[in-house]
N, C-alpha and C positions, 0 to 999 in steps of 0.2 A: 611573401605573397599571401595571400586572403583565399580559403578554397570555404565551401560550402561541405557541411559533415552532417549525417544522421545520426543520430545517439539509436543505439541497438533497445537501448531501456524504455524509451519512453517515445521513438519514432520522427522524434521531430529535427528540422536541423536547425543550426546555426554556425555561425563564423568562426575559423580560426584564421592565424596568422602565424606562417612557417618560414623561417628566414634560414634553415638547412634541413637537407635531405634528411631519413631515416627516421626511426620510427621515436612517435610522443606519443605523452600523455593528454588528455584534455578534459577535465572534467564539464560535463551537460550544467548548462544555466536553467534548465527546466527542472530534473529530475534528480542532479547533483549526481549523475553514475560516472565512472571512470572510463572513459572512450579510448581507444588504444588504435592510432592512426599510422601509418608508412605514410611518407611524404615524400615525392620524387620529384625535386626541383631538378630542372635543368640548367646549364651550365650558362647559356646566354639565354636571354629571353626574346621566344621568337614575338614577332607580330603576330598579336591574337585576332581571329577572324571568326566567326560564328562555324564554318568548316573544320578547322582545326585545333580549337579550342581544347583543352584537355578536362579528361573527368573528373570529379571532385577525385581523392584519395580515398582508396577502400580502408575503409574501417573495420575492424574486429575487437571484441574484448570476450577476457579470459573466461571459459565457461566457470556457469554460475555454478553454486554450492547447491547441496541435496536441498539444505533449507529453503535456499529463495525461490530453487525449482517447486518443492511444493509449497512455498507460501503462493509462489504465482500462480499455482494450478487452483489453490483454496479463491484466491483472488476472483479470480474466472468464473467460478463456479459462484461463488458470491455475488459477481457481477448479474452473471446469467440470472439468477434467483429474484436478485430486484428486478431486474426488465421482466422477469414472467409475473412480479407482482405487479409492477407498475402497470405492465401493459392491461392486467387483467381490472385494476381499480381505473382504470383511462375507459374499459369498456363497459363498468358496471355505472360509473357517471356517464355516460354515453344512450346507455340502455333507461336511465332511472330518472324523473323530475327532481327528486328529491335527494336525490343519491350525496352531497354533499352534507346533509344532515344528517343520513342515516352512520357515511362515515364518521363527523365527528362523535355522535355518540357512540358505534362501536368505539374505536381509540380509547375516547373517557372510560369506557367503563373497561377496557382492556390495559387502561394506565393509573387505574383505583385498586382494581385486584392485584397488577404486579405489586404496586405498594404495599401493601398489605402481606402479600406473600414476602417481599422482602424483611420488611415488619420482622415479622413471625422467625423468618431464618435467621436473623441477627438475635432474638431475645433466645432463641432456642441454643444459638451459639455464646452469648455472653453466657447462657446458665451453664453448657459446657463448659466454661474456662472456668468460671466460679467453683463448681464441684469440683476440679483438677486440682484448685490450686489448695483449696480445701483438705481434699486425700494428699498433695503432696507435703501442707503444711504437718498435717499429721504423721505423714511417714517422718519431715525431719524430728518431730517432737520425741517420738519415740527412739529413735538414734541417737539423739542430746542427752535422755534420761535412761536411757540401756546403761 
């Protein structure tokens, strides 16, 4: 039999196909999570009527890990943060004739400085390793001629 299932992960449903009772596994074609279904076939199959028709199968799967709990709370919150930028760049082009220009050059010049700032942290880190390896090469030199 063909029942209709919600994936807990990502809310959406789609098809399975249960040919005995008791509980599967089904993994989500959306979101790839592992769906954890009881299925209770009956023994004959009665005449299905729009009255009598039986509910999809409740689904449950295993609670999730400390991780995924707060990566999804970081998720949320991540999400939340775009919508209050978005919504707030949706208002300022709203408010402004120009506003689409004045965006891209804030951006340009907010994506010339990171570069630059990254620049600098990479040259500041290669001279770190250089000096490291420098004092280490010394320290071995000294050990070989002790």
């Amino acid at each position: 039999m063909k029942y209709k299932v919600r994936c807990n992960g990502c809310g959406r449903q789609f098809m399975i196909e249960a040919t005995d009772s008791g509980r599967h596994r089904y993994r989500c074609p959306y979101c790839n999570k592992v769906v954890l279904c009881q299925v209770n076939i009956p023994d004959t199959e009665p005449v299905r009527t729009r009255a009598t028709a039986t509910p999809p199968p409740a689904c449950d799967t295993p609670k999730p890990s400390r991780t995924a709990r707060t990566s999804k709370a970081v998720m949320q919150k991540t999400t939340q943060g775009a919508r209050w930028f978005a919504g707030r760049i949706s208002r300022f082009r709203a408010q402004n004739k120009n506003a689409d220009l004045w965006l891209f050059f804030i951006f340009s010049i907010l994506y010339i400085v990171s570069v630059i700032i990254g620049l600098l942290v990479c040259a500041e880190t290669a001279k770190l390793i250089a000096q490291g390896k420098s004092w280490l090469f010394r320290l071995w030199l000294d050990f070989k001629h002790w």
